[in-house]
Each structure stands twice: as C-alpha cells, then as structure tokens.
C-alpha positions as a printed Julia matrix, in Angstrom:
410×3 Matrix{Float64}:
  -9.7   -33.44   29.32
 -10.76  -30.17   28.31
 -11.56  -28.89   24.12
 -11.75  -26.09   22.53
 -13.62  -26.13   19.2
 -12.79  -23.14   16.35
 -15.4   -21.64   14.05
 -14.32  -19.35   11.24
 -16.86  -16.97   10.4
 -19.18  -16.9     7.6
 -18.18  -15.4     4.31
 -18.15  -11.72    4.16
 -18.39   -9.69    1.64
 -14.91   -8.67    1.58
 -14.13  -12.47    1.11
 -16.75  -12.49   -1.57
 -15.05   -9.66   -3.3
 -11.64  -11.47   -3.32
  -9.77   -8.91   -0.74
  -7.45   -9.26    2.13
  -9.41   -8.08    5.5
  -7.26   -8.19    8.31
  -8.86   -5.62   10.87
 -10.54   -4.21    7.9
 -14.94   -4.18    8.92
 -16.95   -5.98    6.57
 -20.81   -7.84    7.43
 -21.67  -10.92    6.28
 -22.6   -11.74    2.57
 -25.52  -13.37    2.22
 -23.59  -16.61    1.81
 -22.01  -16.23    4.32
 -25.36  -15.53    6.83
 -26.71  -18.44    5.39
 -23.54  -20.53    6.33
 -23.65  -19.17    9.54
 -27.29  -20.72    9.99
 -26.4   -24.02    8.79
 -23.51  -24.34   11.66
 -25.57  -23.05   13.76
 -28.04  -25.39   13.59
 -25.32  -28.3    13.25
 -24.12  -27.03   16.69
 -27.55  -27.32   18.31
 -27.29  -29.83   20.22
 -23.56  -29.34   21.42
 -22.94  -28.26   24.77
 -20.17  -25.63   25.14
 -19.72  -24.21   28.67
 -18.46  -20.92   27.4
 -18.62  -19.04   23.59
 -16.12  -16.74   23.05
 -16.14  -14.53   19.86
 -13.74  -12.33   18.22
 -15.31   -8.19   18.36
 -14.98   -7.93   14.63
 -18.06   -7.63   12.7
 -18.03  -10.65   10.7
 -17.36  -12.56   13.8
 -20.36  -11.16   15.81
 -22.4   -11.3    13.03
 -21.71  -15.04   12.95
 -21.66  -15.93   16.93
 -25.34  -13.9    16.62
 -26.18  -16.62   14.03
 -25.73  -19.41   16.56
 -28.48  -18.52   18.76
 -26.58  -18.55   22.57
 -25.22  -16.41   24.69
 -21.47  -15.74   24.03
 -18.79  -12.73   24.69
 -16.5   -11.1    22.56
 -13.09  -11.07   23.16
 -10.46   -8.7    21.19
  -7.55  -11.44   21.72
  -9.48  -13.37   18.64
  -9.06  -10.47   16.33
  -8.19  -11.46   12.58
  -4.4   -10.66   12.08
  -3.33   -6.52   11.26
  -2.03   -6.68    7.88
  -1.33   -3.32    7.79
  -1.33   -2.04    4.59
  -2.91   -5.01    2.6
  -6.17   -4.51    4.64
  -8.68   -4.0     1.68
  -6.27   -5.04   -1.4
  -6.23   -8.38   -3.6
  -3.53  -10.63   -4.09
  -2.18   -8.93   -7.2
  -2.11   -5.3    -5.85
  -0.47   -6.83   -2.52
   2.47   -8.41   -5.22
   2.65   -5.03   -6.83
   2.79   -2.77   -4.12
   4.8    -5.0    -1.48
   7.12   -7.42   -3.58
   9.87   -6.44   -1.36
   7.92   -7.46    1.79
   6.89  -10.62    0.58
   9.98  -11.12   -0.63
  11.2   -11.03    2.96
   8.39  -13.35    4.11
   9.34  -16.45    1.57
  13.14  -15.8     3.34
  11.47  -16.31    7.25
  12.47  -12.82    8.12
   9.76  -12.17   10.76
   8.63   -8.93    8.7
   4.96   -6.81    9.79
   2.4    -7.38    7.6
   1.95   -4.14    5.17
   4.42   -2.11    6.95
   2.47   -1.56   10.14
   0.81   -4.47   10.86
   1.47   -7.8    12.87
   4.23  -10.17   12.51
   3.71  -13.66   11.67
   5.38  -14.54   15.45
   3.49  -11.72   16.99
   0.36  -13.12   15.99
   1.35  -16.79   17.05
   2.3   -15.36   20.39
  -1.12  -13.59   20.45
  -2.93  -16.35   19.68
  -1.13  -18.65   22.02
  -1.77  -16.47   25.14
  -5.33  -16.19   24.54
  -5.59  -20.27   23.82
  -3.73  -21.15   26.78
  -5.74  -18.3    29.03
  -9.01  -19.85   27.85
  -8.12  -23.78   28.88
  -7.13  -22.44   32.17
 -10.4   -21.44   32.46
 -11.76  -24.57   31.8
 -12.69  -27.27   33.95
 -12.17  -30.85   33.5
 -14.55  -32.33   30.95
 -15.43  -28.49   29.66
 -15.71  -27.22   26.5
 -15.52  -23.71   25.1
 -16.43  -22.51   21.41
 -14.27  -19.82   19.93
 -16.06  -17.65   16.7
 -12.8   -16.58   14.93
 -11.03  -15.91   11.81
  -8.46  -17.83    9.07
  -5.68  -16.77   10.16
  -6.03  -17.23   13.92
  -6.95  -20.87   13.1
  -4.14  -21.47   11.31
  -1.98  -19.9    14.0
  -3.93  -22.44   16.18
  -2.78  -25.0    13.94
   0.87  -24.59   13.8
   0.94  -24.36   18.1
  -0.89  -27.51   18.22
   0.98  -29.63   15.44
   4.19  -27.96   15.78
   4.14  -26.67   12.32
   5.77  -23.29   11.66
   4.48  -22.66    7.99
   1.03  -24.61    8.16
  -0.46  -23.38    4.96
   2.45  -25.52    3.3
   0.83  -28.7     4.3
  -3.2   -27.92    4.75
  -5.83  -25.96    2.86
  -7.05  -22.7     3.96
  -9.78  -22.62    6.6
 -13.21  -22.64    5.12
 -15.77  -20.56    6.19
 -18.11  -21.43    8.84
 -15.9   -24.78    9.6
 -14.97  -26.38   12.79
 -11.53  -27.02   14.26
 -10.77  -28.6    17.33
  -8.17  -28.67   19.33
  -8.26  -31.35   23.23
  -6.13  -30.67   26.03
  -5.29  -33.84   27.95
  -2.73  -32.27   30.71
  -0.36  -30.09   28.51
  -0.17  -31.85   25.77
  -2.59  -30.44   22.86
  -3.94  -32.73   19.97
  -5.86  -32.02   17.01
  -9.21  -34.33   16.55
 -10.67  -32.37   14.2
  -9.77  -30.06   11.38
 -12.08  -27.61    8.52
 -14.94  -29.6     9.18
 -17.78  -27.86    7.14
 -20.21  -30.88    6.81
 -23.33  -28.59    7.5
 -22.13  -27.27    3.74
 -21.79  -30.47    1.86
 -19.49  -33.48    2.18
 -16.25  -32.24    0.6
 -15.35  -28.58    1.32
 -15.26  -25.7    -0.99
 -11.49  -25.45   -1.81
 -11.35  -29.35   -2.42
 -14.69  -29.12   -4.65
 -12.91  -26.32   -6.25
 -10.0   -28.7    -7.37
 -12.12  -31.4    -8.43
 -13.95  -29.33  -10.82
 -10.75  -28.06  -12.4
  -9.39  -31.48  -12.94
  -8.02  -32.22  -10.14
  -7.16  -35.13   -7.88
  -9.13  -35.53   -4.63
  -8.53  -38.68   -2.0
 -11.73  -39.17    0.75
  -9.78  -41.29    3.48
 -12.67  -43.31    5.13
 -12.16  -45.21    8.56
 -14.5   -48.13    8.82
 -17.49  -48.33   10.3
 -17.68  -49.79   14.09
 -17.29  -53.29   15.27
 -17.61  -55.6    18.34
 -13.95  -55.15   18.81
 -14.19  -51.05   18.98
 -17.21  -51.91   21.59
 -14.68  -54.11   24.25
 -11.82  -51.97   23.91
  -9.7   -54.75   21.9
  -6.94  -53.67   19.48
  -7.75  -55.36   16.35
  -4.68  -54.45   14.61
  -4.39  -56.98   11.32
  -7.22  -59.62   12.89
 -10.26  -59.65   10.09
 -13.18  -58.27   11.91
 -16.51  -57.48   10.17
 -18.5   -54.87   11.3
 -21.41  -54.86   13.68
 -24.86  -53.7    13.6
 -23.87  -49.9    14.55
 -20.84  -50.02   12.03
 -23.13  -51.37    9.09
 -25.99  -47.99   10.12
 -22.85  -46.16   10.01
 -21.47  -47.51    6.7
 -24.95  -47.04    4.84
 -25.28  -43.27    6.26
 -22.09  -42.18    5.4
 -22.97  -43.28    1.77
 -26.45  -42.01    1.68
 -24.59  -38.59    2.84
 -21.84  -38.92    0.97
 -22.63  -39.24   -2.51
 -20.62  -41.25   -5.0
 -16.36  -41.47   -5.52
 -15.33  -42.42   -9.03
 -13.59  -45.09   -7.84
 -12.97  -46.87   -4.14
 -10.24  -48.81   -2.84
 -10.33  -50.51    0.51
  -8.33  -52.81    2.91
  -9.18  -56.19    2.13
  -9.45  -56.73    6.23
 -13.77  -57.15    6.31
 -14.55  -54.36    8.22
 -12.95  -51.89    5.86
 -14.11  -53.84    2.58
 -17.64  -53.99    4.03
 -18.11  -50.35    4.35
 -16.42  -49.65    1.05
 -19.09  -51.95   -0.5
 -21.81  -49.37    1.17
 -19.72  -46.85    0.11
 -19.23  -47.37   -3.3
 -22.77  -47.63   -4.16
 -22.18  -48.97   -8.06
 -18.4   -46.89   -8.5
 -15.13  -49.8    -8.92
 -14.24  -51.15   -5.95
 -11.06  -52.61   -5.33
  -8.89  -54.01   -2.36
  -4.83  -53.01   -1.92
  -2.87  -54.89    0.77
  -1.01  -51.93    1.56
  -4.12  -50.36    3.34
  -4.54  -52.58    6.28
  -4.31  -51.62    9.57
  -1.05  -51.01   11.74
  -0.01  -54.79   12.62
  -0.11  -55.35   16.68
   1.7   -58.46   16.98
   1.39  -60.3    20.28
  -1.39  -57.42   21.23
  -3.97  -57.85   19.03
  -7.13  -59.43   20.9
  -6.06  -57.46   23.66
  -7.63  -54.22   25.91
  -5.22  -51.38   26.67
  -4.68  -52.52   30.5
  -4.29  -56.13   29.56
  -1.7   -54.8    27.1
   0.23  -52.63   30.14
  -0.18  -55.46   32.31
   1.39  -58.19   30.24
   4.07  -56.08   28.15
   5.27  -52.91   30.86
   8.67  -52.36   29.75
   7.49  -52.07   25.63
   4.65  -50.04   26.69
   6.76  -47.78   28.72
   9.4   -47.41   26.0
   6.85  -47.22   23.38
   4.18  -44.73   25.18
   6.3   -43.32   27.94
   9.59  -42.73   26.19
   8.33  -42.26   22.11
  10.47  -45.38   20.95
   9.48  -46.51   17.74
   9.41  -50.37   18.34
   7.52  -53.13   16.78
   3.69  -53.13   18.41
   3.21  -56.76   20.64
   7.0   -57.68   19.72
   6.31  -59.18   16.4
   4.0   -56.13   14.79
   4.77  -53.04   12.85
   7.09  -50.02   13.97
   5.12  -46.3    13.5
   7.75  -45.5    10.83
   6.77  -48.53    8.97
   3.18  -47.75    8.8
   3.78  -44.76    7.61
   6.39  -45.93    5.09
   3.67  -48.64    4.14
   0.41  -46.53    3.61
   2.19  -44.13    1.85
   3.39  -46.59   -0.99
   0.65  -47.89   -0.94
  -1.86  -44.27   -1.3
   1.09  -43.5    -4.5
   0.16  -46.91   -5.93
  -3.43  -46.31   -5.49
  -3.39  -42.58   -7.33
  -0.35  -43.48   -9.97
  -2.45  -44.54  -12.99
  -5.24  -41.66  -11.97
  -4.57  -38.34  -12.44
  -7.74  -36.56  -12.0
 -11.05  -37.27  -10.11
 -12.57  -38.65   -6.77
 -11.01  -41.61   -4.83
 -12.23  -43.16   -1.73
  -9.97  -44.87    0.2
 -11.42  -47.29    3.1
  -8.99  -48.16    6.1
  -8.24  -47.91    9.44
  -7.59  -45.35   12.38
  -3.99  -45.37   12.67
  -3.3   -46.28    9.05
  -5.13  -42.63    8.11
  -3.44  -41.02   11.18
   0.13  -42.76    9.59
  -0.36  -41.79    6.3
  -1.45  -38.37    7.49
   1.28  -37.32    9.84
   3.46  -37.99    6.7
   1.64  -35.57    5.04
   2.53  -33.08    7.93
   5.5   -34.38    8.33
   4.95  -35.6    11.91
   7.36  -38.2    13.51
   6.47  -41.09   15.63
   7.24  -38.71   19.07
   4.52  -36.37   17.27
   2.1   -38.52   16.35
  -0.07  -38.18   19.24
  -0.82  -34.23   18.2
  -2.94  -35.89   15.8
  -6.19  -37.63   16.85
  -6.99  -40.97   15.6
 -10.04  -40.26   13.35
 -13.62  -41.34   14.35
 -15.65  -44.84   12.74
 -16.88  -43.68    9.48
 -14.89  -40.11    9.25
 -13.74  -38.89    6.2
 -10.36  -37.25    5.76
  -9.77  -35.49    2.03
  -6.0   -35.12    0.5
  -5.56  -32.9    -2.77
  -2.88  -33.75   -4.66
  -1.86  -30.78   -6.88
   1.13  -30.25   -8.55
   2.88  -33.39   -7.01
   1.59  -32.13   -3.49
  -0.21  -33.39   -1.22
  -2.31  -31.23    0.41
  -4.65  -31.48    3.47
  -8.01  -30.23    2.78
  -9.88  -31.41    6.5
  -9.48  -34.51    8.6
 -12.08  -36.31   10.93
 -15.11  -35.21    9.22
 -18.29  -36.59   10.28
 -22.06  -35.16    9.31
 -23.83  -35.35   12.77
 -21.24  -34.84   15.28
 -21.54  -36.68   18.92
C-alpha cells in the first residue's frame, strides 16, 4: 500500500484579499505563514519518503515552512484561469457571464479565455498523481504542497465525482488530504483535515456563526473487539482502556456541541457521555452500527473461511447482500442512517450537533452524501476510533466540510 497525503498552502495574500489566483504570484499573508507553521509542526513526526511541492510562490513559501527537504514540481501548479487571474467573484460574473454560463451547461470551456479547461486540468493532475505512486514503493509515502483546485481535481479522480465542489467544501488552507493506493484501486482516508487550526474548519465555523447547521460525526472510541480483529457489527461492546483515553481527549480537544446524539450500542453512548461534557445527550436507534448477522464475533479470515461464496459475491463481485446471511444490505445502511441523521436535525435548524456512531454507519451515511453506491463504497475509507467527520447543511444541502479528522495523527 502506498499514500499520498495533499497540503494546500497557507493563505496568501491574494486569498486574503478575496481574488482568484490561478498562476497569478502572491507570498504568504501572515496568516497564512503562521498556518504553515502549525502544519508543519503537526507533520513532525510523519515520515514521508519524498515531498513534492508545486513551483508557485505560495507553495514554496509553505513547503519552506515545513522544515525538510522537498522539490518542486511544475505538474502541481494551481489551475490557469486565464483571464480571472487577479479578479473577484463579482468582476469574474461581470466580465465573463457568457463563459460561466457555458460552465453551469458542462461545455468543457478554458478558464478566462486562455486558460485551462476543467478536463485539462483533471488530466494534468491525474498524470502527475499516477507518475508519483509509480514512484513509490510498497509501504511509501510521499507529501505533495499544492493548491485548491488541484485537490479538488484529486478528489473527483479518486471518488469518481465529476463536479466535487457540489458535494464537499472548498479546501482549507494548510489542510491535509489523503489519498492510499492499494493495487489500482485509490481510496480516500482522509479529507480537509486542518486540526493544527482548531477542531472544526474555517468554512464550517463560518456557517455556524451565521446561523447555520453543523453535524460533528464521531466514531467511537476503541474496544477489545477493534484489538482482535472481530466485527462487532450490532453486538453491545463498551470500550476499553485506550477507547475511554481516546473518548476523554477528543473532548478535552474538542470543545462542547450544543447538543449530542449517540447509538445506544455502549461503546458509542460511552464516548458521547465524554463527549458531551454537560450539553443534552440523547440515544437514536437509527445510529447503530451496520448489522453483521451470522458474522459478528468473527475475524475477517474466519469470516472467508466459513462463508466463501457470500464473501466472494459480496467483496469480489460488489453484490449488495445481507452481511452473515441474516444482517443488513449496504443500501440499507445507508437508507437507515440517513433517516435517521434527518430525524436527528428536523426539529433543529441552527447550531452544533454531535453525532456518536460507528465506522461504516459514518462511511454509509457519507457515501450518500456523495452519492456513492455500494460498488463505490470502498473509495471511501472507514474513518479512524474517535475521528470526527463535519456535514453543513445549508439550504436543504448537505454539504461535506472534512471527514476522518483526528488532532494527533498516527
């Protein structure tokens, strides 16, 4: 297994200053070198075999932050918009209305009249992702100092999506993305992880201070059952020591929701309880975990061993068929946790929510969010004991704002 992990750069001053930068040259603000300093020293005790940085200024300026030896590498360049490089949002709807015009029809248009198209810079970004893993060994890692838009491009390869910015937030600055490669297939573990900022990212802060509506998706912390290798599925585990450390420094981290829902399974409502720290705390049965039928209690070989042909159909060929004979389909999970998420947030239409489950329940209810089917599902990695994945939900939306974020990273 090989990984790439993505770090937007810092905020520059033309971000500061509200314009679109494409190739355009600007430094750092002095946000942004400060934000460069705090991943920096979040990444100090990761080992990356190679760093790679875009040759753009805000890019250097941030790999330079990070204290290791990297090169720069022009296939990471931001996207050429042409001629929006340097305008705002309003003068690019004034002065291009027939261009983006074209763009909201899919007609694969350059970017202010000269720049790149939106395939041209998936094709770009592609190559250079794909060069890079070849160059990696098994079990190697590379870092990659980039830009927005390249992540996003990263993004739609990996999940599939063509319009990604339909289903996630824009990348924050100075936040990690990254992407495994087990084979040829890619997955997604981790996505606008800025932790070394504060526990919920800027855009999502953003929303809650406006009035807005704001889900943190918690997975439990770890039990006895995670330790063995035994699918727990709906059996009521508690958690052990580790999971309770975990569940107590996520909420001394964390800070406090308004209000916390959990699965009433005991390992999920025993982390909420750290969690929620004096907030409401409530159970829904919709939360629990993906039911596993005949496999729950069991490893992953003793599973292959005692159930080949539903293994193979399920795993091999992507049929969606009840887990362990008896348990839940995919599709039903999904189904499931999303009722259940609407029933959570119906009576609530502003404000902080934490909801505590499980790995595949978060994973369910977001591939629905990205509209990933059960043969997709695996593009998405299951999220770590005591991550935190955030959801906005503006203007009927749902919107995802990171996934699998954890403060101190293994």
């Amino acid at each position: 297994m090989r990984s790439i992990t993505f770090v937007r750069h810092g905020e520059s001053t033309g971000n500061a200053s509200g314009i679109i930068q494409g190739r355009g040259s600007s430094p750092l603000s002095e946000r942004g070198r400060m934000q460069a300093v705090a991943v920096g020293e979040r990444l100090r005790n990761q080992h990356f075999d190679l760093v790679v940085s875009s040759d753009m200024e805000r890019a250097v300026e941030t790999a330079d932050a990070l204290d290791r030896p990297y090169v720069t590498d022009a296939a990471w360049r931001e996207m050429d918009v042409g001629g929006w490089d340097g305008l705002t949002n309003d003068e690019i709807s004034e002065r291009f209305a027939h261009e983006l015009s074209a763009l909201r029809d899919r007609q694969d248009v350059p970017l202010g009249g000269t720049g790149e198209t939106l395939s041209g810079l998936v094709n770009r970004v592609l190559t250079a992702r794909d060069a890079l893993f070849d160059g990696l060994g098994d079990g190697q890692s590379a870092l990659v100092v980039c830009h927005g838009g390249v992540i996003e491009a990263v993004l739609g390869l990996v999940l599939g999506l063509r319009e990604p910015h339909r289903f996630v937030a824009r990348v924050t600055n100075t936040s990690l993305t990254t992407v495994v490669a087990d084979g040829d297939r890619m997955q997604l573990v981790r996505f606008n992880d800025a932790a070394h900022l504060g526990p919920v990212n800027g855009w999502a802060r953003s929303r809650l201070r406006e009035g807005g509506l704001v889900l943190g998706l918690v997975r439990h912390g770890r039990t006895a059952a995670n330790d063995s290798g035994r699918w727990q599925g709906q059996t009521d585990n508690g958690l052990n020591d580790v999971g309770r450390r975990q569940a107590a420094d996520l909420a001394a981290w964390y800070g406090e929701f308004g209000v916390v829902y959990a699965s009433p399974l005991g390992r999920a409502y025993q982390t909420a309880e750290a969690l929620a720290n004096g907030s409401e705390l409530a159970t829904h049965p919709g939360l629990v975990e993906l039911g596993m039928g005949a496999w729950e209690g069991q490893t992953r070989d003793e599973i292959v061993v005692g159930w080949p042909e539903l293994w193979d159909r399920i795993y091999e060929h992507n049929e969606d068929l009840p887990r362990g004979d008896s348990g839940e389909t995919w599709a039903s999970l999904r189904e499931r946790m999303t009722r259940a998420v609407s029933e959570v947030i119906a009576d609530r239409h502003e404000g902080h929510i934490g909801i505590v489950s499980h790995g595949a329940a978060i994973r369910g209810y977001v591939s629905d969010i990205l509209g990933l089917d059960h043969s997709a599902r695996r593009r998405l990695g299951v999220p770590a004991n005591t991550s935190v994945s955030h959801v906005v939900i503006e203007d009927g939306r749902r919107v995802l704002a990171d996934y699998n974020v954890i403060p101190v990273l293994a």
